[in-house]
C-alpha positions as CSV (number, residue, x, y, z in Angstrom):
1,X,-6.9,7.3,3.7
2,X,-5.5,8.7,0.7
3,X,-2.3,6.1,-0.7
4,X,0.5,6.2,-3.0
5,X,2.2,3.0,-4.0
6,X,5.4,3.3,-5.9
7,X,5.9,0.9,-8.3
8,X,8.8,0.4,-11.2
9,X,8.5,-1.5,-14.4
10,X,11.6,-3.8,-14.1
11,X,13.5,-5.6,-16.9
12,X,13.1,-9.2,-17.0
13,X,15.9,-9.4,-19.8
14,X,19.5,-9.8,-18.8
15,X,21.2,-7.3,-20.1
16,X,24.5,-7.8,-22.6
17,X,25.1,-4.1,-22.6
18,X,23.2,-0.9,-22.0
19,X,19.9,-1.4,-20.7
20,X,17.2,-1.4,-23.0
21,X,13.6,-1.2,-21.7
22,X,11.4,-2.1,-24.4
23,X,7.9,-3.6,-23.6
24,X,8.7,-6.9,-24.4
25,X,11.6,-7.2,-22.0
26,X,9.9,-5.6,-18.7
27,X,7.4,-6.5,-16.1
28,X,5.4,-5.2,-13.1
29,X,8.1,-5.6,-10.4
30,X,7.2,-9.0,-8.6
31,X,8.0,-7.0,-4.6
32,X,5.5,-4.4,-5.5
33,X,2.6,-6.5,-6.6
34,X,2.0,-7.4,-2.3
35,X,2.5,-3.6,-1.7
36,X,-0.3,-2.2,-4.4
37,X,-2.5,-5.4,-2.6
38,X,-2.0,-4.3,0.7
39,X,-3.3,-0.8,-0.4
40,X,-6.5,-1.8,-1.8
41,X,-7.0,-3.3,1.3
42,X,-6.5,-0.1,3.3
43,X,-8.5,1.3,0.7
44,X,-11.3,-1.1,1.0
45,X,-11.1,-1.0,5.1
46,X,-10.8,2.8,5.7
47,X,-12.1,4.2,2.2
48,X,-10.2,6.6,0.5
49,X,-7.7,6.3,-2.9
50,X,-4.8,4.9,-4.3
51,X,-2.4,6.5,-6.5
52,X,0.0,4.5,-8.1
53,X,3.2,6.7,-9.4
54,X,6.2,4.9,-11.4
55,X,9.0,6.7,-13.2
56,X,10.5,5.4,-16.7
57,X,10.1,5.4,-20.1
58,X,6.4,5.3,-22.0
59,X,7.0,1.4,-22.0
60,X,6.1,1.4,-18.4
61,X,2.2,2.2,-19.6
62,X,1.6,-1.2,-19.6
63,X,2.7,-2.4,-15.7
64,X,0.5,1.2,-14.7
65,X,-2.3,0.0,-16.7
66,X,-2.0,-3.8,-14.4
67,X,-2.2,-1.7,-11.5
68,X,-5.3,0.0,-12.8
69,X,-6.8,-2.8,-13.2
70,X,-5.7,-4.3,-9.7
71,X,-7.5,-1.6,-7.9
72,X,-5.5,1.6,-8.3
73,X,-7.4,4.6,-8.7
74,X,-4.7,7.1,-10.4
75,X,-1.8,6.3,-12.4
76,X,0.8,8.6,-12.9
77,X,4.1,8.0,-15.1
78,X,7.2,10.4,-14.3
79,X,8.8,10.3,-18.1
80,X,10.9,12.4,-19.5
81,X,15.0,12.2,-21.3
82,X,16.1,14.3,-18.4
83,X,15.6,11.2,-16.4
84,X,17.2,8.5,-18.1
85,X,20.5,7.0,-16.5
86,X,19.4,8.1,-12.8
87,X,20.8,6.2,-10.2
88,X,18.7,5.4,-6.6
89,X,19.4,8.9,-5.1
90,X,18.3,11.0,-8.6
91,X,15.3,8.0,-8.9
92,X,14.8,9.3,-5.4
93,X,14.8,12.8,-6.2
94,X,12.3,12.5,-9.4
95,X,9.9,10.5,-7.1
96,X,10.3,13.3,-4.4
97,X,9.3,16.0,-7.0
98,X,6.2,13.2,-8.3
99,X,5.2,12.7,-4.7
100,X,5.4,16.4,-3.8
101,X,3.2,16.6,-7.1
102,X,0.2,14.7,-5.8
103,X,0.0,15.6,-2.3
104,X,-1.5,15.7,0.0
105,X,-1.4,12.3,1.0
106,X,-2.0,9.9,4.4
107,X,0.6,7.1,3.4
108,X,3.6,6.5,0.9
109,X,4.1,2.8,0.6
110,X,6.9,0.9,-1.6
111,X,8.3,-2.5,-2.2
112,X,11.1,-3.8,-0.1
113,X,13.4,-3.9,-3.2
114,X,13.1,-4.7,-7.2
115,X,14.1,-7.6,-8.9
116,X,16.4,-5.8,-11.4
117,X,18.5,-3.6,-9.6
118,X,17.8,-5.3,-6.3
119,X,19.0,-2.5,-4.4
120,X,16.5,-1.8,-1.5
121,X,17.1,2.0,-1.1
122,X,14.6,3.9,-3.6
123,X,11.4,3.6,-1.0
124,X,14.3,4.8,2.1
125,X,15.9,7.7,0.3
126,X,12.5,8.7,-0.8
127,X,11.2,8.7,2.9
128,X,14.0,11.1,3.6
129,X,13.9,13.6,1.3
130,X,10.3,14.0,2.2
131,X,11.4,14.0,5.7
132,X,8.7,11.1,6.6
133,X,9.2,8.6,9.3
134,X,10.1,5.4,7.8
135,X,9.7,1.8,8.6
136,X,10.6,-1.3,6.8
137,X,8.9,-4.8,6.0
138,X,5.7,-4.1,7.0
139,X,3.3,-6.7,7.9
140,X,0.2,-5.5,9.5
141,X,-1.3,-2.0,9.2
142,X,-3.8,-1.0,11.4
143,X,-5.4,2.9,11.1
144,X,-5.7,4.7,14.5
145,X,-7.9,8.1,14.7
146,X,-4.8,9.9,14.3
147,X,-1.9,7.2,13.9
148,X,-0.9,4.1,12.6
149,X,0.0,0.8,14.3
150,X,2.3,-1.4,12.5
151,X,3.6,-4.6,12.6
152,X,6.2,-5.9,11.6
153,X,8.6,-9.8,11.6
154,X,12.8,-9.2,11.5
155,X,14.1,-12.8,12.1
156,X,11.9,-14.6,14.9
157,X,10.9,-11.4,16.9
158,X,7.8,-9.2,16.2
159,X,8.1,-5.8,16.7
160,X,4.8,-3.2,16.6
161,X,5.0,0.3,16.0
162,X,3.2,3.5,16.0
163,X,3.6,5.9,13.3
164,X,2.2,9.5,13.1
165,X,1.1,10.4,9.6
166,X,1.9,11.0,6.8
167,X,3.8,8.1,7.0
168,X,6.1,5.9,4.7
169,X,6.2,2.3,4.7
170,X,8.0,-0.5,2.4
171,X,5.9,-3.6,2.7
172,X,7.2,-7.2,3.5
173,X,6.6,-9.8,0.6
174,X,4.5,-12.6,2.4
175,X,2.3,-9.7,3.9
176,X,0.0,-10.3,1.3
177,X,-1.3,-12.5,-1.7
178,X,-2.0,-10.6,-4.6
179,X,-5.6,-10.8,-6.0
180,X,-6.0,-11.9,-9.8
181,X,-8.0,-8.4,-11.6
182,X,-10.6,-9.7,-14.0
183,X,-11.3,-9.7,-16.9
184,X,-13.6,-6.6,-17.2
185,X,-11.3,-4.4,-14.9
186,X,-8.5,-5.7,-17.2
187,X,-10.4,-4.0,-20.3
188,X,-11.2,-1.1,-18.7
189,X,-7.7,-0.4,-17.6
190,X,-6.2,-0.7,-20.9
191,X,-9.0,0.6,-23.4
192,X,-10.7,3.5,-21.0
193,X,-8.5,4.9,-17.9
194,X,-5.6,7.1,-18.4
195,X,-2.2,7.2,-17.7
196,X,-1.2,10.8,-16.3
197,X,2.3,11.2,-18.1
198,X,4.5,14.0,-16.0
199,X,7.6,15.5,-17.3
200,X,10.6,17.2,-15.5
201,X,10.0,20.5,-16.5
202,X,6.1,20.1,-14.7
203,X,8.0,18.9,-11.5
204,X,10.3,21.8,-11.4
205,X,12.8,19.7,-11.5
206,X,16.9,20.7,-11.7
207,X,18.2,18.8,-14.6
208,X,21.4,18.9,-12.6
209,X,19.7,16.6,-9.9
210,X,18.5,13.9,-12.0
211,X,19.6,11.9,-14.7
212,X,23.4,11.1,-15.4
213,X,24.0,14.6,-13.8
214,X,22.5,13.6,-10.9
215,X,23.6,10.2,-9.8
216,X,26.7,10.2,-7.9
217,X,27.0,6.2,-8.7
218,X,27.7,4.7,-12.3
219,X,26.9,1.2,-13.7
220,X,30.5,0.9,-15.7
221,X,30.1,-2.7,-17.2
222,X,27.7,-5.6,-16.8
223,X,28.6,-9.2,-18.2
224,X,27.1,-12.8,-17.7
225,X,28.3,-14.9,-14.6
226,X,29.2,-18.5,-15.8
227,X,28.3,-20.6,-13.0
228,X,29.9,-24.1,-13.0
229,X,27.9,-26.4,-10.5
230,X,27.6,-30.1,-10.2
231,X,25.3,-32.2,-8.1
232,X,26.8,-35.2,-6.3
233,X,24.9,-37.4,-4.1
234,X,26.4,-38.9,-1.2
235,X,24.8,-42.3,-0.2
236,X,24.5,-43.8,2.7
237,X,22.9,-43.9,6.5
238,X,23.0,-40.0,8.1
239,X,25.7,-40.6,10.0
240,X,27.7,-41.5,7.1
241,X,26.6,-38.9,4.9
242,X,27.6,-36.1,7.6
243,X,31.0,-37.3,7.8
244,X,31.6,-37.8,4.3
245,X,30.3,-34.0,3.8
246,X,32.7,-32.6,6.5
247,X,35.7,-34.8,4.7
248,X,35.2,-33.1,1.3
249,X,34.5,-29.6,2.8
250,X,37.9,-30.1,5.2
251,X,39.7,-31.3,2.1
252,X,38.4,-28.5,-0.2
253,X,39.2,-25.8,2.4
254,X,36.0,-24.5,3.0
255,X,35.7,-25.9,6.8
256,X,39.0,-26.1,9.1
């Protein structure tokens, strides 16, 4: 079973401006750690490889290089000033071309969102464009001679489904723990494997499709929310605390 894993350096910085991703402020995205774990298991159980493909600037060597070491076979980085200030859809796009790039492939797998952007539509818009069927907070994976079967928990219900590939699949955050890499792979990641650096222009990409040109949505301003909280205990038996609650949230308008 041949895999790619999408994965995004995210910023771990809060931003007072324009968004600057230096390596000091960014991070391997914490929902796609489960996701590159969950292939290396596929990997491990059904043989095969996993590719691990990311788009951003060269600062995002570092998070490819932690997948390396985590199991990844392949590491490709889609880099290039054509694709700065792309929204989801022009992200989308890039990681289209990227995918299209390294095919053929058995199953496209990404994180149920990012903890930067926090969106949740990357891995879906991707799936589209490709014209893959899609599913959403994976579980269990399970390879069939010529299918999938995969679980999946939305609230309190579990739901199964079979899925013809090439498929795509985000997976769910508990599916998985993460492994720690050692120390060996670590160095070998870092001092020997490569980082396959792609640009636009290899993709074939219309410059008018990524980027600023490409992203029908705009960030216009970012500031810091001030968050004024204060803890205050109520005391007193259960009874007495639940009626004392509903008082002040009656009085405060939050409850009629």
């Amino acid at each position: 079973m041949n895999i790619i894993v999408c994965i995004k350096s995210v910023v771990t910085d809060a931003p007072r401006g324009k968004i600057v991703r230096t390596a000091d402020k960014c991070a391997f995205n914490p929902f796609d750690r489960p996701v590159l774990e969950m292939a290396v298991q596929l990997k491990e159980r059904y043989q095969g490889s996993v590719t691990v493909l990311s788009m951003g600037p060269p600062t995002a060597d570092a998070t490819l290089r932690e997948a390396l070491a985590a199991g990844a076979d392949r590491a490709v980085l889609l880099s290039d000033p054509a694709l700065i200030g792309s929204d989801t859809l022009a992200t989308a796009t890039a990681l289209c071309a990227g995918i299209q790039f390294l095919s053929p492939f058995d199953l496209l797998l990404f994180g149920t969102r990012t903890s930067d952007s926090d969106t949740g539509q990357v891995g879906p818009q991707t799936a589209v464009l490709l014209d893959l069927p899609m599913l959403n907070g994976a579980m269990r994976i399970e390879k069939q001679t010529d299918h999938l079967t995969v679980e999946r928990r939305v609230d309190d219900f579990l739901e199964t489904y079979e899925m013809m590939l090439p498929a795509a699949l985000t997976i769910h955050p508990s599916a998985v723990f993460s492994r720690d890499s050692s120390l060996g792979s670590i160095a070998t990641a870092f001092d020997e494997q490569e980082v396959e650096i792609v640009s636009a222009m290899q993709l074939a990409l219309d410059p008018q499709t990524v980027g600023d040109a490409g992203s029908p949505t705009r960030v216009l301003s970012m500031k810091p929310v001030k968050k004024d909280r204060t803890c205050d205990w109520i005391e007193g038996s259960p009874a007495d605390k639940a009626e004392a609650l509903v008082r002040r949230l009656t009085a405060s308008g939050q409850i009629g």
